[in-house]
N, C-alpha and C positions, 0 to 999 in steps of 0.2 A: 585376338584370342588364341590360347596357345592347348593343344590339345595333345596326347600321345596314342597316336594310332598304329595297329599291327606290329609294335616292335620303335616306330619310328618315327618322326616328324618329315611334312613334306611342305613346301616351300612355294612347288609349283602351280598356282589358280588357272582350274581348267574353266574355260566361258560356257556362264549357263547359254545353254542350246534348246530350242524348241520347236518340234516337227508334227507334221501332220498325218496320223493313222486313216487308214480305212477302216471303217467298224463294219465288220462280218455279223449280219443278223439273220437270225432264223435260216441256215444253208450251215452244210459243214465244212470246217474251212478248208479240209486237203481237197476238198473237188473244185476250190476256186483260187486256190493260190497259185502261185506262180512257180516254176520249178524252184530247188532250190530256197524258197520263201517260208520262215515258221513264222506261224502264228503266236503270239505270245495270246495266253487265256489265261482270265482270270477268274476262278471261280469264289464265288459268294456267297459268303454266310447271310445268310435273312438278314442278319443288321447291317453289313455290307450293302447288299440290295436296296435294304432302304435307303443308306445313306445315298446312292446313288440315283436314286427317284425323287423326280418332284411332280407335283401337282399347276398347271396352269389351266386356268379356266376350265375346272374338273375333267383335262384330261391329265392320265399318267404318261409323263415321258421319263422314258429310262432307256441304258443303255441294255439293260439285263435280260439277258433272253432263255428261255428253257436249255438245261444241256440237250444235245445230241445223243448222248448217254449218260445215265442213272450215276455213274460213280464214274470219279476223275481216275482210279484205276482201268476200269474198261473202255478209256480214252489213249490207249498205247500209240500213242503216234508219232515218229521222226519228228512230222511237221508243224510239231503244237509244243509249246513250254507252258508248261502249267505252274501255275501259282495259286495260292488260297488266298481271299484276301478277308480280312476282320474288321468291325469298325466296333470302336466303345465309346462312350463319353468321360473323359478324363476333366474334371473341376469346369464341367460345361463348355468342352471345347471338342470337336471330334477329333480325335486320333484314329486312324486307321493303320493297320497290319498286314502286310504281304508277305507270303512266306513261298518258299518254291520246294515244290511237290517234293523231288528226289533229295535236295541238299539241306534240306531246312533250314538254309540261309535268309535270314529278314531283312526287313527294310522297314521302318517305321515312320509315318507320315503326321504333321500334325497341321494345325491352323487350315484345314482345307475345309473349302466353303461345300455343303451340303448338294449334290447334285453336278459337282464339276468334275464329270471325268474325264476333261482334256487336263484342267489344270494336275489334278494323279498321277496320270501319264509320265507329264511337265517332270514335276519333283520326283515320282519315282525315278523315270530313266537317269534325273541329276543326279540323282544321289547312288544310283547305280553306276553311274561313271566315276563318280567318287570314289567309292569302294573298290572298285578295280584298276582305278589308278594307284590306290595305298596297297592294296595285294598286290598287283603285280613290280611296283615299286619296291617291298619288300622280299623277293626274290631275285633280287636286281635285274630285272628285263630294262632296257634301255627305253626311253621317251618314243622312239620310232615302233619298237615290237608295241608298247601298250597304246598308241593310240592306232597304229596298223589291224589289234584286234578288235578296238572300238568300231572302226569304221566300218570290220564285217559283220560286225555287231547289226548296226546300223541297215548295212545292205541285204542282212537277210529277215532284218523284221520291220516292218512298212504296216502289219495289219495284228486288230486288237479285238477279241472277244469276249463279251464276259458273261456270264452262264450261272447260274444259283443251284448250285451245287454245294457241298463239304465231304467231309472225308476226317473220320474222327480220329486217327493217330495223328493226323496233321495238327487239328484244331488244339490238340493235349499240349503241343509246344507252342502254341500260334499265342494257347492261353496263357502258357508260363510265362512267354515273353511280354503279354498285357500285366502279368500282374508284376513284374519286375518295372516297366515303365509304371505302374502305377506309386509302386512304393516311392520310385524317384520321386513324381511330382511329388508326392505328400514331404519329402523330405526338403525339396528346394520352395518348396510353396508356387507354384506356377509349375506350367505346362512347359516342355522342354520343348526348343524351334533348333532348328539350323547347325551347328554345327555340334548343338549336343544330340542332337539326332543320331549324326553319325556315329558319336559316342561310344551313342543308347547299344549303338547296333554292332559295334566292335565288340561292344561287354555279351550281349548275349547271345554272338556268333561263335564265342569261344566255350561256350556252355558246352556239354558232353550232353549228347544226343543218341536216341537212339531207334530206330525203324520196328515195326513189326514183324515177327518172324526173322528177324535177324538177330543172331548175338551179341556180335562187336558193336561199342559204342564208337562213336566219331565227331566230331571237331564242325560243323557246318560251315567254318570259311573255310580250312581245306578241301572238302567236298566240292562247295561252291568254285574255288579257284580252278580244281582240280580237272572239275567240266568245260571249266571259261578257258582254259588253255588249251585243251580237245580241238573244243569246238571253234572258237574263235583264236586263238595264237597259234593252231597249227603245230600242233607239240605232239609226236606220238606217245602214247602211253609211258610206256618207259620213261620218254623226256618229262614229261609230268608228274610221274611217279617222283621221280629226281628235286625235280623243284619242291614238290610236298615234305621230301622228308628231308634236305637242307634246311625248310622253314621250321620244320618243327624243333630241327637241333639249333638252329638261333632262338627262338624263341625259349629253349629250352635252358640255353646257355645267358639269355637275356635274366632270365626269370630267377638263375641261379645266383646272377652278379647281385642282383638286386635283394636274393632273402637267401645269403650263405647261411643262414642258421636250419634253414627246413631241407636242405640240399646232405644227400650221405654224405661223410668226410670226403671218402676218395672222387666222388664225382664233383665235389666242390671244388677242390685241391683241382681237379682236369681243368673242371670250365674256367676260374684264376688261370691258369697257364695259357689258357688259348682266349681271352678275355677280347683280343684284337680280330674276335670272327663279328662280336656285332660292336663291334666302336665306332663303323662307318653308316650307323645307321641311327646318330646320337646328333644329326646340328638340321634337319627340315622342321617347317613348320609348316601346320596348315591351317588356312584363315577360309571357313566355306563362305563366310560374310562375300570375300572376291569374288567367288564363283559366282554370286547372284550380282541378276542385272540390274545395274541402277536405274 
């Protein structure tokens, strides 16, 4: 299956990988983590929550516990990465919806069996590795910078909470995002898995978004990349800064090759002349079928 992600095709199948969380309940987690150690949290919409509870022999087991604080805003802290997460029923199949608090980058989950929040985890982090291999692949960072930032990736998050909570400018895009994969299913007749996931999540990472109380709208993969290089590639600002607005003038000049007709003349006539800034980002492919374990 041949798919075009961020500008590009990629070639290279990274091995699904799967690891073991500590689940932080009822304690907060900067009093028990480890220096240097974020928490990734996940907060939950009611149907999220439910999704994530079951019933055995009328006890409720879940992983979901009261927040620490009333609003994922008054949870400011270095050592936590927050996300929201959503669940709907898409043609009787659950899909679920994660989105991250600051970048409002998604990730969209489907075919996940009721009550499994190891297997969540599983596919979120895959498909998080995904996504940051074709971003940082599209700024050309070399095979050793992107998986060097996986691994710190890796080394500083070990522990996972999840909290029922929301937070309604999040939920306003968490929903736009539901109702755009909804329209999908209705259009191919079934539930989108696996590689149209990532897709899903390419199309509506490029959606123009925008924060409360802020003016500028923004782009949620450059946001998204834009922290993933901070934080984990070790980029300082400036360097990052760099990287973001390189992608946007490929992307911009990709966008031009492709619909000379909606492009002003003279910026058309530019991006033709300099046509050889993204040609090298025209022969990968990527098959996430590889990525999963047989």
């Amino acid at each position: 299956m041949k798919a075009r992600l961020y500008g590009h095709d990629h070639t290279q199948a990274q091995p699904r990988t799967h690891r073991h969380y500590t689940l932080k309940l009822n304690q907060e987690p900067t009093s028990i983590t480890p220096q240097g150690q974020v928490v990734l949290i996940f907060n939950c919409t009611k149907a999220a929550a439910d999704f994530f509870s079951t019933t055995k022999k009328g006890k409720k087991i879940t992983p979901v516990e009261p927040p620490p604080q009333q609003t994922i805003a008054e949870s400011d802290d270095p050592l936590q990465w927050q996300w929201l997460v959503h669940a709907i029923k898409v043609k009787g199949k659950n899909v679920l919806v994660a989105m991250d608090y600051q970048s409002r980058f998604s990730i969209t989950l489907s075919a996940l069996k009721k009550g499994d929040d190891t297997a969540f985890m599983n596919d979120f982090e895959h498909h998080l590795t995904v996504h940051v291999h074709e971003m940082m692949t599209a700024i050309n960072a070399d095979s050793q910078a992107i998986d060097t930032s996986l691994k710190r990736y890796r080394h500083q998050h070990n522990s996972v909470a999840f909290y029922q909570r929301g937070d309604r400018s999040v939920q306003a895009h968490v929903n736009d995002v539901a109702w755009h994969f909804q329209r999908w299913a209705d259009d191919v007749g079934g539930v989108p898995t696996e590689i149209d996931l990532i897709g899903h999540d390419v199309f509506v990472n490029q959606l123009l978004r925008k924060r409360k109380a802020e003016k500028d709208y923004f782009h949620p993969q450059h946001e998204f990349l834009h922290t993933w290089l901070k934080h984990y590639g070790e980029y300082n600002t400036a360097e990052a800064d760099a990287c973001i607005n390189n992608l946007k003038a490929k992307e911009r000049a990709d966008f031009a090759a492709r619909h000379p007709d909606l492009m002003p003349p003279t910026e058309h006539t530019d991006n033709a002349l300099s046509s050889d800034v993204h040609t090298d980002l025209s022969n990968n492919v990527i098959a996430l079928d590889a990525y999963r374990k047989k």
